[in-house]
C-alpha positions in Angstrom: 30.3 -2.4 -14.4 28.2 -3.6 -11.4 25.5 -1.0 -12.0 24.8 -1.3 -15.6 24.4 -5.2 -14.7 21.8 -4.3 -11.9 20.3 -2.0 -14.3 20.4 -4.3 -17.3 18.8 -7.3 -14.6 16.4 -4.8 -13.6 15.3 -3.6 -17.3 15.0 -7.6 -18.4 13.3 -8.2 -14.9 10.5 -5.4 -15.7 10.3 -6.6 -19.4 9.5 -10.1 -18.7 7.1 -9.4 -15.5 5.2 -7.0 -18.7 4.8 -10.2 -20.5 4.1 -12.6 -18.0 1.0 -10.1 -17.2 -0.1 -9.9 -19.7 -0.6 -13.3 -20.4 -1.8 -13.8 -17.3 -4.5 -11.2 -17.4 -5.2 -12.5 -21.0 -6.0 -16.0 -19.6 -3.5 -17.2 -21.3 -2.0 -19.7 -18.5 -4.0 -22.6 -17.0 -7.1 -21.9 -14.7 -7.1 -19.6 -12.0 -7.4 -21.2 -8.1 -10.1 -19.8 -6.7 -8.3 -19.1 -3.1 -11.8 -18.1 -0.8 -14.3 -20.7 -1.8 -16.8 -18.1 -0.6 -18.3 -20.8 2.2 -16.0 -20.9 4.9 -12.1 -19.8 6.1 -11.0 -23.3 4.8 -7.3 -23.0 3.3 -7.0 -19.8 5.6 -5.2 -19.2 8.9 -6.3 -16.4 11.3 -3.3 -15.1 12.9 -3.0 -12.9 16.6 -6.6 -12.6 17.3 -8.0 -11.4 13.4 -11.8 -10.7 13.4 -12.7 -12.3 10.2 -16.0 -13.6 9.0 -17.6 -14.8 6.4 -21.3 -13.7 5.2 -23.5 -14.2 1.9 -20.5 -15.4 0.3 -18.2 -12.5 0.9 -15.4 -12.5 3.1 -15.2 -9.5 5.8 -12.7 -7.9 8.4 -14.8 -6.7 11.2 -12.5 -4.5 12.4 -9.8 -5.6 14.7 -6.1 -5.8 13.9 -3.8 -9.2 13.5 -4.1 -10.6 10.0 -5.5 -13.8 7.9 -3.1 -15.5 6.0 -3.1 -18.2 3.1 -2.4 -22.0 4.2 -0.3 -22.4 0.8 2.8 -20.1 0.4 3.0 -18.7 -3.8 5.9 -17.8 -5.8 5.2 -16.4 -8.6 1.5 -15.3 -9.6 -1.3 -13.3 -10.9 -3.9 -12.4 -7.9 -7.4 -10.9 -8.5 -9.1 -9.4 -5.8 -12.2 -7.6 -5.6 -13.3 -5.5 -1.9 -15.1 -2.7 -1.3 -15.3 -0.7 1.7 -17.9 -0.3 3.9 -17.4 3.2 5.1 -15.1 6.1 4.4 -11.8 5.9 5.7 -12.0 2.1 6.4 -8.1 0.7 6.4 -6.8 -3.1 5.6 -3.6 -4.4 3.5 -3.3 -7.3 1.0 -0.2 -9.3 1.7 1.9 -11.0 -0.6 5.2 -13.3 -0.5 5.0 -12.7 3.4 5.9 -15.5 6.0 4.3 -16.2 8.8 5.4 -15.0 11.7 4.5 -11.7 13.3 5.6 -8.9 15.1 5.2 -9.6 19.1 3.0 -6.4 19.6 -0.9 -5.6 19.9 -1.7 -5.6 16.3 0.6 -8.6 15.6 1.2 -8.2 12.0 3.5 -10.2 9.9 7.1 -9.2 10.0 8.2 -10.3 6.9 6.7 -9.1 3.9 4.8 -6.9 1.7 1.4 -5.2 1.6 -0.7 -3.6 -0.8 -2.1 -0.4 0.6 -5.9 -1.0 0.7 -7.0 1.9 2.8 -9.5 4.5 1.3 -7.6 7.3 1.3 -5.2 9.7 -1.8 -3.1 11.2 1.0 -0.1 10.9 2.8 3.0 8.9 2.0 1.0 5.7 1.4 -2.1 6.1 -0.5 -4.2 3.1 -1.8 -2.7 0.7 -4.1 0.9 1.3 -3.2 3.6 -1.3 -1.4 4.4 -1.1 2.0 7.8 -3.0 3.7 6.3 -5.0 6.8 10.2 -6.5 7.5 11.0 -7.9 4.0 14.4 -6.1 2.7 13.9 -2.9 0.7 12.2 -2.3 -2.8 11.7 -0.1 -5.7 8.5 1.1 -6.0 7.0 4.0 -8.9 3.5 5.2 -9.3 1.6 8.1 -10.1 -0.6 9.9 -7.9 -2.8 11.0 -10.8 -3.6 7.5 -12.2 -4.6 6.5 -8.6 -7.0 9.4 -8.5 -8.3 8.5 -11.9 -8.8 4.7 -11.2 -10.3 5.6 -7.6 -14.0 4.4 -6.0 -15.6 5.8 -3.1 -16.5 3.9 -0.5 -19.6 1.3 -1.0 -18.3 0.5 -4.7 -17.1 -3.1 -5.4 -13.0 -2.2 -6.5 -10.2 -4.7 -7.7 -6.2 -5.2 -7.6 -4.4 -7.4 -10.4 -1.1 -7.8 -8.5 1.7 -10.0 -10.8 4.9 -11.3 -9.1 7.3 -12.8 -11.3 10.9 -12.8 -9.9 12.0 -9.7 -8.3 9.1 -7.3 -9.8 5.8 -6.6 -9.0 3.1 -4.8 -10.5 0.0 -3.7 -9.6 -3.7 -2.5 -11.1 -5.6 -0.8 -9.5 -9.5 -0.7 -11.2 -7.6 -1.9 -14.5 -5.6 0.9 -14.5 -1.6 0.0 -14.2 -1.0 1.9 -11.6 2.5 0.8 -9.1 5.6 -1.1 -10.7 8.3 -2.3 -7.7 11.2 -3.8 -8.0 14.2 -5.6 -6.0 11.4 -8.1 -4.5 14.0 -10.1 -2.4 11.5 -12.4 -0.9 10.8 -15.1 -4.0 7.5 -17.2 -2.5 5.2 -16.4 0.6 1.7 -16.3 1.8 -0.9 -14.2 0.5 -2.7 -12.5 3.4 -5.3 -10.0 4.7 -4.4 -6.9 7.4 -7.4 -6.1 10.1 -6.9 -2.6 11.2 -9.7 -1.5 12.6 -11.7 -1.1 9.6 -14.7 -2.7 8.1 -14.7 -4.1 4.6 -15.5 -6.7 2.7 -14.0 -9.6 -0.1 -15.7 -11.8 -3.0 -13.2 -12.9 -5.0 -9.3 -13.8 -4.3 -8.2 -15.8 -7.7 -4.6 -16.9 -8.4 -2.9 -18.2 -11.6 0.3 -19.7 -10.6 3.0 -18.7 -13.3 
């Protein structure tokens, strides 16, 4: 009985984060915060030592590791982002519902939440788009490796993620393409946040509609 109610949750959970982004993608809820005004770090905190700067009204990780969060913690939401990377291989994270405190190491990352990948590579366990556990309790997580190979850019193109929370699910675009659904999101409300890791790319637009 327990795990046709998890199941049943999880079904409705899925069905209800489908709607919710739709609408949200639609434009269907009130006006999205712009999050990066484009200026400045204002509403941003720069956490262990992040190099992050801000130039022509993009914002950039110039390599370096620790991590920029969010001033403002977000339960549910729909986040556009737009980056690009400015050479191959270049390697960052977008974190969502994470708190703020870190790992006491050299890169100092947070230790509880999640990250989108957003590192320019198809291969390995982890390729772009898909969620990563940085100390948050286990998910579910589905994609397919062929729809992130469709919806990929090389490096020097401007690229997006749609990322919806709502409740325990998460789902991702990646280009516009639907590309990662997770589940079992245990942590309700966090920052949003951005991982250095000794890459070089670069930001223009974070927007969030609060659902």
């Amino acid at each position: 009985m327990k795990s046709v109610f998890s199941f049943s949750r999880l079904v409705f959970g899925f069905l209800a984060l489908n709607l919710f982004a739709s609408l949200a993608l639609a434009g269907a809820f009130k006006e999205e915060e712009a999050i990066f005004n484009g200026k400045d770090l204002g509403g941003w905190v720069v956490e262990n030592g992040g190099q992050f700067s801000v130039r022509e009204g993009t914002l950039r990780i110039d390599r370096g590791t620790g991590w920029l969060r969010s001033e403002e913690v977000f339960g549910d939401f729909a986040l556009r982002i737009e980056f690009r990377f400015l050479e191959e291989g270049a390697n960052s994270g977008i974190f969502v519902r994470t708190g703020s405190t870190s790992h006491e190491s050299e890169t100092g990352y947070p230790n509880n939440g999640y990250q989108i990948q957003c590192f320019d590579t198809l291969e390995g366990d982890n390729p772009i788009a898909t969620l990563i556990d940085y100390g948050a309790p286990p998910f579910e997580q589905s994609y397919d490796l062929e729809d992130l190979k469709k919806a990929y850019r090389p490096a020097g193109e401007w690229q997006s993620y749609d990322i919806v929370c709502v409740g325990e699910s998460m789902k991702i675009w990646y280009n516009g393409s639907p590309v990662v659904t997770a589940g079992s999101i245990k942590n309700l409300e966090g920052h949003v946040g951005i991982q250095g890791e000794l890459g070089l790319l670069e930001f223009r637009k974070f927007e969030i509609t609060r659902l």
